[in-house]
KEPAPA-475697 format. One record per residue (C-alpha): residue in three letters; x, y, z. Coordinates in steps of 0.2 Angstrom, whole numbers, plus 5000, padded with zeros to 4 digits. Last residue first. Example, Ala and Ser with C-alpha at 12.3 -4.5 7.8 and 13.67 -1.06 7.14 Angstrom:
KEPAPA-475697
SER506849955036 ALA506249785039 
END
This chain:
KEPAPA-475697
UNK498150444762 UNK498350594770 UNK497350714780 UNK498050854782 UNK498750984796 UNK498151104807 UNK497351044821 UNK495551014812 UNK496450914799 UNK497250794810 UNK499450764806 UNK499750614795 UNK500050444800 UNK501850354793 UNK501650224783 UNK502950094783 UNK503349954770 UNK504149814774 UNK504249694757 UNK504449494760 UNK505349394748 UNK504949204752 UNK506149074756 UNK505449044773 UNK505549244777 UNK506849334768 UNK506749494772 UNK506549654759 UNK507349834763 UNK508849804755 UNK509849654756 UNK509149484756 UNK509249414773 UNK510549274777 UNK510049084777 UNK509149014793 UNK510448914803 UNK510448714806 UNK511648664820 UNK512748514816 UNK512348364824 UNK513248314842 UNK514148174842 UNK513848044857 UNK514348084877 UNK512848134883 UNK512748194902 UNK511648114913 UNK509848174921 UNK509348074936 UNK507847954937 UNK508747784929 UNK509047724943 UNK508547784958 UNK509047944964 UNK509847924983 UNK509248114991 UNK510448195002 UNK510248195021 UNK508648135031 UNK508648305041 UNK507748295057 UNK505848325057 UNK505248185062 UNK503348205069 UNK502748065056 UNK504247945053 UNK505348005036 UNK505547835028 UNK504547885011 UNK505548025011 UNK505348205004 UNK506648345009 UNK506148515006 UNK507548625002 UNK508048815005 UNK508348964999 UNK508049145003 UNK510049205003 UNK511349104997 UNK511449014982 UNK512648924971 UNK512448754975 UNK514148704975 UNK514348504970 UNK513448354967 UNK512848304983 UNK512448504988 UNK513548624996 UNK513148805000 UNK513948964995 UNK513649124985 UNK513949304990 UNK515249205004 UNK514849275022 UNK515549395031 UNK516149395049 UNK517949445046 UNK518249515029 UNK518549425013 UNK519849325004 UNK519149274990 UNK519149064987 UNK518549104971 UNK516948964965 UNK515849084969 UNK516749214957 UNK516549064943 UNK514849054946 UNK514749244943 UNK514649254922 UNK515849214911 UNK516949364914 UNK516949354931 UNK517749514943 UNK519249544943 UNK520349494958 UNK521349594966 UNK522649524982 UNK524249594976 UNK523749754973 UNK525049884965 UNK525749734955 UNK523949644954 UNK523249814943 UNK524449784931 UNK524249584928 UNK522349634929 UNK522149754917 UNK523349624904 UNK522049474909 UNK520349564908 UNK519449484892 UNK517649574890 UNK516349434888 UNK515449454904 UNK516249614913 UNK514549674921 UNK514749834929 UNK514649814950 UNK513349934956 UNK512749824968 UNK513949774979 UNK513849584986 UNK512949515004 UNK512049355001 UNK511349294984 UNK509549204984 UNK508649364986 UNK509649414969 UNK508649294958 UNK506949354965 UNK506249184966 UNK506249164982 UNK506348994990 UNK506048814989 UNK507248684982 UNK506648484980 UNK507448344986 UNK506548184985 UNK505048094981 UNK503648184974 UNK502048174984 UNK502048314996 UNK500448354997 UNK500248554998 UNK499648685008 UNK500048875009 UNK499749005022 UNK500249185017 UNK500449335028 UNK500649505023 UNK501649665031 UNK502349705013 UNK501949574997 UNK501949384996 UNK501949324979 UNK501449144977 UNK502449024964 UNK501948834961 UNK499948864961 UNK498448784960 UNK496948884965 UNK495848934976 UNK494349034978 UNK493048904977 UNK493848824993 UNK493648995003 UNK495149085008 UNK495449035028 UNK495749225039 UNK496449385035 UNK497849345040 UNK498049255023 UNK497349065021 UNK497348925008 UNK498748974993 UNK498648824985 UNK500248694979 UNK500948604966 UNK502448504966 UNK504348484958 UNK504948644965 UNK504348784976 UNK504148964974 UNK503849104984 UNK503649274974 UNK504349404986 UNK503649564989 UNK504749694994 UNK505049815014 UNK505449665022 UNK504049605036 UNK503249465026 UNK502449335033 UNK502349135028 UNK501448985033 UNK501948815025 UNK500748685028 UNK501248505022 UNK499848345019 UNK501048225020 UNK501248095004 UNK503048085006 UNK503448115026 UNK504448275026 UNK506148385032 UNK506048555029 UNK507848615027 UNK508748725041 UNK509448905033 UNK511148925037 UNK511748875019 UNK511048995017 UNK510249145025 UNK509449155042 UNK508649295050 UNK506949185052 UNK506849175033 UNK508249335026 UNK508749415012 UNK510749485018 UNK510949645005 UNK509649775007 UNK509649924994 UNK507849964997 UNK507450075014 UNK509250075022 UNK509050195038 UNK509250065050 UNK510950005043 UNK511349825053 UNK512549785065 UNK513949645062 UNK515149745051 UNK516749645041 UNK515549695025 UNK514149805027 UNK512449755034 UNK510949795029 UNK509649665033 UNK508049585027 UNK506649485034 UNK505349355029 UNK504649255042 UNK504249075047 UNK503048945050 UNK502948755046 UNK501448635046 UNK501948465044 UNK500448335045 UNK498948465042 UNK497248455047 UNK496048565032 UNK495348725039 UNK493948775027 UNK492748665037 UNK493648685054 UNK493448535066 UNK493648625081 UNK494748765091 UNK495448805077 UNK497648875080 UNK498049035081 UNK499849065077 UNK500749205079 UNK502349235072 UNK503749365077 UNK504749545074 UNK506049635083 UNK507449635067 UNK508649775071 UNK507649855056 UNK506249835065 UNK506649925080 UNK507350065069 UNK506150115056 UNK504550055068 UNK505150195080 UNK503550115089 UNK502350015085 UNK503349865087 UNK503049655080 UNK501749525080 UNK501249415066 UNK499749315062 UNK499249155055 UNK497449085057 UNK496149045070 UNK495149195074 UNK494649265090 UNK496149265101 UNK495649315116 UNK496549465123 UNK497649525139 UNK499149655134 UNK500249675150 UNK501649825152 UNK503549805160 UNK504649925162 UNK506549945163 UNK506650055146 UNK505050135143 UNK503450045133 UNK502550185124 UNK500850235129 UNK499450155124 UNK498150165108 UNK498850315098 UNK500550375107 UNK501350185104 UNK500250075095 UNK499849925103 UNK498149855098 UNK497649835115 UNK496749985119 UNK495649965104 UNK495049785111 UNK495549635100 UNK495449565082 UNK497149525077 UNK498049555060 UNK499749605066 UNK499849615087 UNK500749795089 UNK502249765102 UNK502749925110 UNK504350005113 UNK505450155122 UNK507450155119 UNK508850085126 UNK508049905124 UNK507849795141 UNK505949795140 UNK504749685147 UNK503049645139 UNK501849525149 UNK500649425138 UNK498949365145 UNK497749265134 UNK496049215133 UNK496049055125 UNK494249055110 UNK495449005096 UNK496748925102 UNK498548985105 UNK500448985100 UNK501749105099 UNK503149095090 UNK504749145098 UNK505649325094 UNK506549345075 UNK507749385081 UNK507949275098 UNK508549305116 UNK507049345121 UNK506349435108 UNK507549545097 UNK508749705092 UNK510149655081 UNK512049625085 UNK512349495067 UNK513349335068 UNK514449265051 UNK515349115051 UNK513849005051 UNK512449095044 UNK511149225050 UNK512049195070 UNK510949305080 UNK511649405096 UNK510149495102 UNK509749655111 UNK508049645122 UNK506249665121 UNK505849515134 UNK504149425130 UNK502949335144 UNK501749225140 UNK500049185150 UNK498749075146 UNK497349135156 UNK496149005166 UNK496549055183 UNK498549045178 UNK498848935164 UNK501048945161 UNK501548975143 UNK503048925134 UNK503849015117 UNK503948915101 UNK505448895095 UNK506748985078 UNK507848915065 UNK505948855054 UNK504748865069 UNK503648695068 UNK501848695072 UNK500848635086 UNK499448505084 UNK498048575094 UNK497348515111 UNK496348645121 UNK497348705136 UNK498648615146 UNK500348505142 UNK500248565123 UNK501548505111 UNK502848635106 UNK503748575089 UNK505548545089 UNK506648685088 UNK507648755071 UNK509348785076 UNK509748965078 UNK510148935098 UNK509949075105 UNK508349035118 UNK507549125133 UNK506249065144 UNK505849215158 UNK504949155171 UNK502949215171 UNK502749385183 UNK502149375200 UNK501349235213 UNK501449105199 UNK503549135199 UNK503849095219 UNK502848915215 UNK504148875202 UNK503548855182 UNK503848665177 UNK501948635171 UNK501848805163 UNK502848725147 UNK504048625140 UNK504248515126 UNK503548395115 UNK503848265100 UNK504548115112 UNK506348155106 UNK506348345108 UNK505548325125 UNK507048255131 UNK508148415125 UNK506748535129 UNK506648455145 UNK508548485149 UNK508648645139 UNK507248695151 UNK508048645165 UNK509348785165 UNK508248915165 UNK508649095163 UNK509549055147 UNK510949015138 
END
């Protein structure tokens, strides 16, 4: 699982005390080289990192993904990162081969403090060259990480060290320079997190503070590996590589002050919508927005290679979707030049059609729920188009789609899921069972060329505009 057995141990133990980890258990033969190798697969979402060294910080939580440990050597927080193939489950019943970090797609967050000098080795196991390009830091030329321009490529077997302080607090991403249409397509990408060193005035203390990233896949049917030449017809919309029902829920204390921070690495914007509160849009990574610049928001479009920090106080009791609000980014994989057979009445086709082929089924013509509802047989490793169980039945969604869970029991630094929401009385909707009135309908037109608007005869009449007299025609009136 990975190259350290006693890191599960810890991370296991550290998971109930709210920590994990770090520099403190690397072996005495490890400080005289490289750091260890930590590895994880596991797509569950991790608890958060606490700091055994270094400036304190309060450390976020990775949504199906973990922060990556450090060890302090001289002063020098120092990480170390594996390119390497990944096997990474997007939803139960369905695992992808992509290209990752240590053992993950998307790789570990990383975590520092403004003012750390930092130290991160680069391995690579991949068949082909790499680099890691550090998105939206402010460093030396040399360590920007852009194959053939600022270094030269990572090659297979080697291993190259990028040293930096992290100058800015905010939320950055990392990710290659380097056959960028491959490697991140396979899915090498990862957060990074820089968090204040002080009090921060546009930088508000946060009781949850989530991160994850936006990425999308190509992958056919019955295949596990994805297209890398795709560029817009994408069919798996992914947070962290993770579709739902996969996707973990956000789990919250009500009246927490909740940060959400959220970069995009697909190749289209996506319009970020929550339910049932209000939220501003408080940093990019480009830094903190001013207070006079923000707003109140429920939806925020996040376009290519941007970051989005969002905060909210979550102050609304119960169970509340989150996700994107490009209806088909809440679909998993599904053709897309289907025609649409809403209202057309396919019983005889199909009857003649099910003689040759026993197992068609025509597609809905009420509309797709009913497809979802189909238990239609489909290839191995390959997930539903729509799936996911909710209290009350199918949810309906795949894709970019999750649920923030506010309790009022939710201790502070539990982020385990509180199950299904209990409505008090009298706060759910309920079907009505009385008559219904007859519907009131506007009377027909007049015929002709006059409407009828409110009982009034109303006379259209079009003029058409005449050629200009100095380009030949007339004016006319």
């Amino acid at each position: 699982m990975n190259s350290r057995r006693s890191f599960f141990k810890a991370a296991s133990m550290a998971g109930i005390a709210g920590g994990a980890l770090a520099a403190s258990a690397v072996s005495r033969v490890a400080l005289a080289g490289l750091p260890e190798v930590v590895s994880q697969n596991s797509a569950a979402s991790m608890p958060p990192l606490l700091p055994p060294n270094g400036r304190p910080y309060r450390p976020v939580m990775t949504l199906n993904g973990w922060t990556l440990p450090w060890r302090m050597n001289q002063g020098v927080k120092e990480f170390h990162l594996i390119a390497e193939p990944v096997v990474r489950e997007i939803a139960p019943g369905m695992k992808a081969h992509l290209w990752g970090y240590n053992g993950q797609s998307p790789g570990p967050t990383i975590e520092v403090v403004e003012g750390d000098r930092v130290r991160i080795f680069v391995t690579n196991r991949l068949p082909e060259h790499t680099s890691v390009h550090w998105h939206g830091q402010r460093l030396p030329n040399g360590m920007d990480g852009v194959s053939g321009l600022t270094q030269p490529a990572i090659q297979p077997g080697k291993t190259m060290v990028y040293e930096f302080v992290a100058r800015r607090p905010g939320s950055f991403m990392y990710h290659p320079h380097a056959d960028e249409m491959t490697q991140m397509a396979m899915g090498m990408m990862g957060a990074w997190i820089t968090h204040p060193k002080q009090a921060h005035p546009l930088i508000a203390e946060a009781d949850r503070d989530f991160v994850f990233l936006l990425n999308a896949f190509d992958i056919e049917p019955g295949a596990s590996r994805p297209s890398i030449s795709t560029m817009t017809d994408f069919n798996l919309w992914c947070w962290n590589s993770r579709v739902f029902p996969g996707i973990d829920s956000l789990a919250v204390r009500q009246n927490d002050r909740v940060r959400i921070r959220v970069g995009n690495l697909t190749m289209t914007n996506h319009p970020i919508h929550i339910h049932g509160h209000e939220f501003t849009v408080t940093g990019t990574d480009g830094g903190p927005i001013p207070k006079t610049a923000r707003w109140p928001e429920v939806t925020t479009d996040i376009a290519v290679g941007q970051m989005r920090q969002i905060e909210l106080i979550a102050d609304e009791e119960g169970d509340w979707a989150f996700h994107c609000h490009k209806s088909h980014h809440t679909m998993n994989a599904m053709g897309h030049n289907l025609p649409s057979m809403i209202g057309v009445d396919q019983s005889g086709v199909a009857e003649k059609i099910q003689r040759l082929i026993p197992a068609y089924m025509t597609m809905g013509d009420k509309g797709m729920a009913d497809m979802g509802m189909m238990e239609m047989p489909l290839p191995d490793n390959t997930l539903p188009m729509m799936t996911g169980e909710g209290p009350f039945g199918g949810l309906e969604m795949g894709g970019m789609f999750s649920v923030m869970k506010v309790r009022k029991q939710q201790k502070p630094g539990d982020y385990t899921d509180p199950g299904w929401f209990a409505h008090p009385a009298g706060t759910q909707a309920w079907e009505y069972t009385g008559e219904l009135p007859e519907a009131l309908r506007a009377p027909p037109p007049a015929s002709g060329s006059a409407h009828s608007m409110h009982g009034k005869e109303v006379e259209v009449q079009v003029v058409k505009p005449q050629g200009h007299a100095g380009h030949g025609g007339h004016q006319g009136h």
